[in-house]
VEXLUMSE-174672 format. One record per residue (C-alpha): residue number from 0; chain; y, x, z negated. Coordinates in steps of 0.2 Angstrom, whole numbers. Layout:
// residues N
[rec NUM A [Y X Z]];
...
// end
This chain:
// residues 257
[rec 0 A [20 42 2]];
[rec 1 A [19 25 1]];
[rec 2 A [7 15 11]];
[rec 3 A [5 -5 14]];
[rec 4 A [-11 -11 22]];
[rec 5 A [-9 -31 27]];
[rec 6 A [-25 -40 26]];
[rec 7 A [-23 -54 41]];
[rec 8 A [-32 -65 51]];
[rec 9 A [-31 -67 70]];
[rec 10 A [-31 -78 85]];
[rec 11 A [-42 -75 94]];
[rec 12 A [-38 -67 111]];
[rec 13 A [-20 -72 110]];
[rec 14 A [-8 -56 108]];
[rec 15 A [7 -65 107]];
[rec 16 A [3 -75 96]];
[rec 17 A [-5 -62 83]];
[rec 18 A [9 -50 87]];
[rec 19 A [22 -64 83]];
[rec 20 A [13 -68 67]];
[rec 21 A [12 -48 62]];
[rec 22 A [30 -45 64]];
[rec 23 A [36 -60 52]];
[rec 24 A [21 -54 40]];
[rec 25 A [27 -35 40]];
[rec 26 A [45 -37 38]];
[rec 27 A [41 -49 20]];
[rec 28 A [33 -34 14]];
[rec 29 A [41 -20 2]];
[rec 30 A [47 -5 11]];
[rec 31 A [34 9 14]];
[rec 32 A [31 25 25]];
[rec 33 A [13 17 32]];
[rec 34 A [10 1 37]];
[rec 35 A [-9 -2 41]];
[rec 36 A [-15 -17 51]];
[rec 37 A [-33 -23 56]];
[rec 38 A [-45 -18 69]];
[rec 39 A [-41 -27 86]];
[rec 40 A [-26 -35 78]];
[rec 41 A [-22 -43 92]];
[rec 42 A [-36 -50 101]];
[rec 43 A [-50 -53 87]];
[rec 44 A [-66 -41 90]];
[rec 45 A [-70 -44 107]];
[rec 46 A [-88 -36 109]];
[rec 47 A [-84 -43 128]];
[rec 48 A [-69 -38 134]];
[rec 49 A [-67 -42 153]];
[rec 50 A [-51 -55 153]];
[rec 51 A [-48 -51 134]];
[rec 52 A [-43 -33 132]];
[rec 53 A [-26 -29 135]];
[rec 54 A [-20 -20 153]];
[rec 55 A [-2 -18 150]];
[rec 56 A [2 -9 133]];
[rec 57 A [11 -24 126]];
[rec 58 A [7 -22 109]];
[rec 59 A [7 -3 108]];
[rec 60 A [25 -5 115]];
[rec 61 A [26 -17 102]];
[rec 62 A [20 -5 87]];
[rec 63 A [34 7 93]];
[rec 64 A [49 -5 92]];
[rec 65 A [41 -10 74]];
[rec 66 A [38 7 68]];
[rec 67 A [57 11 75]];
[rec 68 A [62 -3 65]];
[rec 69 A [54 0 49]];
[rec 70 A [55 18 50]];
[rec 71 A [39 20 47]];
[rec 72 A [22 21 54]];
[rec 73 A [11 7 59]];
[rec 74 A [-7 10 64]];
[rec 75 A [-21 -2 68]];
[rec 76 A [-36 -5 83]];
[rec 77 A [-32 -13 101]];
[rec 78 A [-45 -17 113]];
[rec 79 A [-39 -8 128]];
[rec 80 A [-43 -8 145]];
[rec 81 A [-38 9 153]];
[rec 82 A [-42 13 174]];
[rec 83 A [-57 0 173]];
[rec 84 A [-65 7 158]];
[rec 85 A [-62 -2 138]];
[rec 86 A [-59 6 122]];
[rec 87 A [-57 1 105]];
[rec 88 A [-42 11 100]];
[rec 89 A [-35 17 84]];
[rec 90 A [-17 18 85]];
[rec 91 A [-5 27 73]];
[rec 92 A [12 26 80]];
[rec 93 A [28 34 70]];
[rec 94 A [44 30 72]];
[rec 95 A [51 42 82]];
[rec 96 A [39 34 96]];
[rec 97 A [24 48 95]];
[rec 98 A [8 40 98]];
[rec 99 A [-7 47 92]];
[rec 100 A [-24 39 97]];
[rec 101 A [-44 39 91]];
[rec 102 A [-58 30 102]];
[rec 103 A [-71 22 91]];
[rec 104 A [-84 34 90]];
[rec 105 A [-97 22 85]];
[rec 106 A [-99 7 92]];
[rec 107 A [-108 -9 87]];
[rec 108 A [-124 -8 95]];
[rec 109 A [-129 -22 85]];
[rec 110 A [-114 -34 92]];
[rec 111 A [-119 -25 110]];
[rec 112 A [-100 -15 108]];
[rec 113 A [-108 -1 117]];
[rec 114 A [-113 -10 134]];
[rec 115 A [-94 -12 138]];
[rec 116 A [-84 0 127]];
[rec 117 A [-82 18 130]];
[rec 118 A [-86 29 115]];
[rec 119 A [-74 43 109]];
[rec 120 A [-79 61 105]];
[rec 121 A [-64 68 97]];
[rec 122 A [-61 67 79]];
[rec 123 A [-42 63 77]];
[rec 124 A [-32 69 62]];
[rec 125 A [-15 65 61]];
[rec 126 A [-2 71 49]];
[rec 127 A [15 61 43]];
[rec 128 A [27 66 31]];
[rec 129 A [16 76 22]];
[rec 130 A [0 67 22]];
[rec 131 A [-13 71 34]];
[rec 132 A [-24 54 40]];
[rec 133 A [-42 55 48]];
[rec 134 A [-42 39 57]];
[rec 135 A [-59 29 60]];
[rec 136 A [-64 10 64]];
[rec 137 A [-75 -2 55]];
[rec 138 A [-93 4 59]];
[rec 139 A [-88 24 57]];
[rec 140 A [-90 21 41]];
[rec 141 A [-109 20 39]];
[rec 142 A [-107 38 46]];
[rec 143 A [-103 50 33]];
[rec 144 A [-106 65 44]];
[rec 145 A [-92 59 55]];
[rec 146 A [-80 59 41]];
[rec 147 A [-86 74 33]];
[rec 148 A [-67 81 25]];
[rec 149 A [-68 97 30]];
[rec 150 A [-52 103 23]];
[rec 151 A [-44 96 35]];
[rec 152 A [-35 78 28]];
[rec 153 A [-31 69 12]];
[rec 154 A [-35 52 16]];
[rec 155 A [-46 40 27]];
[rec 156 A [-38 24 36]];
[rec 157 A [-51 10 41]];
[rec 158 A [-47 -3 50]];
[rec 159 A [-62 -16 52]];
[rec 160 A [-69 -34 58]];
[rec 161 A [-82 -32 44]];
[rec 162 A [-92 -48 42]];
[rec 163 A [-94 -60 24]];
[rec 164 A [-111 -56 27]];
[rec 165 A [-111 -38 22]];
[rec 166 A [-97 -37 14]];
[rec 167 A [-104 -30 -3]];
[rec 168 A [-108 -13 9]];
[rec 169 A [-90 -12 16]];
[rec 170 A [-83 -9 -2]];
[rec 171 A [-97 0 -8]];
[rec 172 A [-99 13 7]];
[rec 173 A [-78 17 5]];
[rec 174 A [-78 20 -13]];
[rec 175 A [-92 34 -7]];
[rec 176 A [-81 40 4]];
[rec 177 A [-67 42 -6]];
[rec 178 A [-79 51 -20]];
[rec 179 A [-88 61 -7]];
[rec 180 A [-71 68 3]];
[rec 181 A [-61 70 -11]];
[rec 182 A [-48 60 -4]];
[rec 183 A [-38 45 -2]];
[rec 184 A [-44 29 8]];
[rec 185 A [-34 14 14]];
[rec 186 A [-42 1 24]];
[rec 187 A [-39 -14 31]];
[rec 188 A [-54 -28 34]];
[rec 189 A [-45 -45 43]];
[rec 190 A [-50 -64 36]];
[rec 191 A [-55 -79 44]];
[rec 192 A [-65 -81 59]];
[rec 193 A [-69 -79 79]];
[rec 194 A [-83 -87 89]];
[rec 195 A [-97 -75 78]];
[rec 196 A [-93 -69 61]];
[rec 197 A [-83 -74 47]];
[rec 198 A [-73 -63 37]];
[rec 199 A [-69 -61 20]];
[rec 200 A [-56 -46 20]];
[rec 201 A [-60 -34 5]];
[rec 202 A [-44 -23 11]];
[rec 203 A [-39 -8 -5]];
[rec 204 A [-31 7 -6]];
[rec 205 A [-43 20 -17]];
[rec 206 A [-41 35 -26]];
[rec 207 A [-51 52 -23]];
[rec 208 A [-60 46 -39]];
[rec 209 A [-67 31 -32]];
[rec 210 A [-54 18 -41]];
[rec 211 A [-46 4 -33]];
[rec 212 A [-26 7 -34]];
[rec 213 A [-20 -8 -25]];
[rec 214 A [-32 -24 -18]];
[rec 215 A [-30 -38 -8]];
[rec 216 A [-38 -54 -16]];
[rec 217 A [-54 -57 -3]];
[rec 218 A [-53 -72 9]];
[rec 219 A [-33 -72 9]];
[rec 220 A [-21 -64 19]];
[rec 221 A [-8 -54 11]];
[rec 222 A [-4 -35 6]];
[rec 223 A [-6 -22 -7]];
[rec 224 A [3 -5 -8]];
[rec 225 A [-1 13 -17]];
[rec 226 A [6 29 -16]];
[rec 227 A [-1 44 -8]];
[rec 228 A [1 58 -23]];
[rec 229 A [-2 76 -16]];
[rec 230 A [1 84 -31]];
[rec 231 A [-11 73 -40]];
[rec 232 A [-23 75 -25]];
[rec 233 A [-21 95 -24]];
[rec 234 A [-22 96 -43]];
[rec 235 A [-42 88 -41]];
[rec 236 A [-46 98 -31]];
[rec 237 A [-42 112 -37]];
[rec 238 A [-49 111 -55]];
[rec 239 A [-65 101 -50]];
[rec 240 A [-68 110 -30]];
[rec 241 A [-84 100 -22]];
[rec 242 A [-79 102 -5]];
[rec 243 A [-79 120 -7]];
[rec 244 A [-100 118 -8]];
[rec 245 A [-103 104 7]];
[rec 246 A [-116 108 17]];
[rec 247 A [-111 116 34]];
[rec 248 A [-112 112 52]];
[rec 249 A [-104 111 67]];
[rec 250 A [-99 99 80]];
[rec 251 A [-97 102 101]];
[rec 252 A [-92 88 111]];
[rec 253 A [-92 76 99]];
[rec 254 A [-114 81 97]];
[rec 255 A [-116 89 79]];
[rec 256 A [-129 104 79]];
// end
């Protein structure tokens, strides 16, 4: 499995355009099974939605057409507005046209994303030629609970708006991640800026061991690729099996007990 993540920066609140931009970007890449793009790709983090979030599915019918084109999968955040109500939403789109979709769970208080967005309460895992992917957006990822690998995937995508300012976190808190689970992580943190933050990227695909298998130099757009080894993955865990002492809990409607 081989997976590309493009680190990109965004107009903001202009789908079109971003789309546009995306589609020129992704077809300059080497061929992969996974392409993985940034959160709201095509708006810029929009902490207020109202006349930003899209109402018409453009760029989900847009994923499609590029994942039928590519043959692969392309997943990535769209600020959505559905029956009134706005979520942040993590697509993962196949090229046979299955969509599978995960609401941000935890939204930026901080940045007020939680007076407008919806949060979600279903923990998505989705699983494509052979690889199972727990999907999550930028802020999840100062919640290891959340992510907690309980047997059940082999590798994390992020996608993020992360900010310059705390951009030593982002890479540390992924590498823990990786270590912790036992898994692969890919994810994806855009460049530039929009009317708040700056961005500096920090996009990498990591190993179960915590290594960096592929970067994408910080402040610059660009991609980096990796494969996805199951054999190699299995084989870890196997001969060194941490999961199999995690701490248990459990988890009803989205409330952990």
């Amino acid at each position: 499995m081989k997976i590309n993540i493009l680190q990109h920066d965004i107009v903001w609140a202009d789908p079109a355009e971003n789309r546009k931009r995306l589609e020129q970007q992704l077809f300059q890449q080497p061929k992969a099974d996974l392409y993985v793009l940034a959160e709201m790709f095509s708006t810029g983090f929009a902490t207020e939605p109202e006349g930003i979030a899209e109402t018409d599915c453009a760029s989900l019918e847009w994923m499609k057409l590029m994942a039928k084109k590519l043959d692969a999968a392309i997943a990535g955040s769209v600020a959505t507005e559905e029956d009134g109500r706005f979520y942040n939403r993590f697509y993962f789109v196949e090229p046979d046209g299955k969509v599978t979709f995960y609401n941000k769970r935890h939204l930026f208080t901080y940045g007020g994303e939680h007076k407008h967005f919806r949060r979600g309460n279903e923990r998505v895992v989705v699983e494509f030629r052979g690889v199972r992917f727990l999907l999550l957006v930028c802020y999840d990822l100062r919640f290891p609970v959340w992510s907690r690998n309980r047997g059940d995937y082999d590798a994390i995508l992020y996608v993020a708006s992360w900010p310059l300012s705390r951009l030593d976190a982002w890479k540390a808190l992924l590498r823990a991640r990786a270590i912790e689970n036992q898994c692969y992580v890919g994810c994806v943190n855009r460049v530039g800026n929009d009317p708040k933050c700056e961005y500096a990227g920090g996009s990498a695909i990591i190993s179960p061991y915590g290594k960096t298998l592929a970067e994408v130099s910080d402040f610059q757009e660009g991609y980096a690729s990796a494969e996805i080894d199951m054999d190699e993955l299995e084989a870890f865990r196997e001969k060194f099996p941490v999961l199999n002492d995690a701490d248990g809990f459990s988890m009803e409607n989205g409330e952990l007990f």
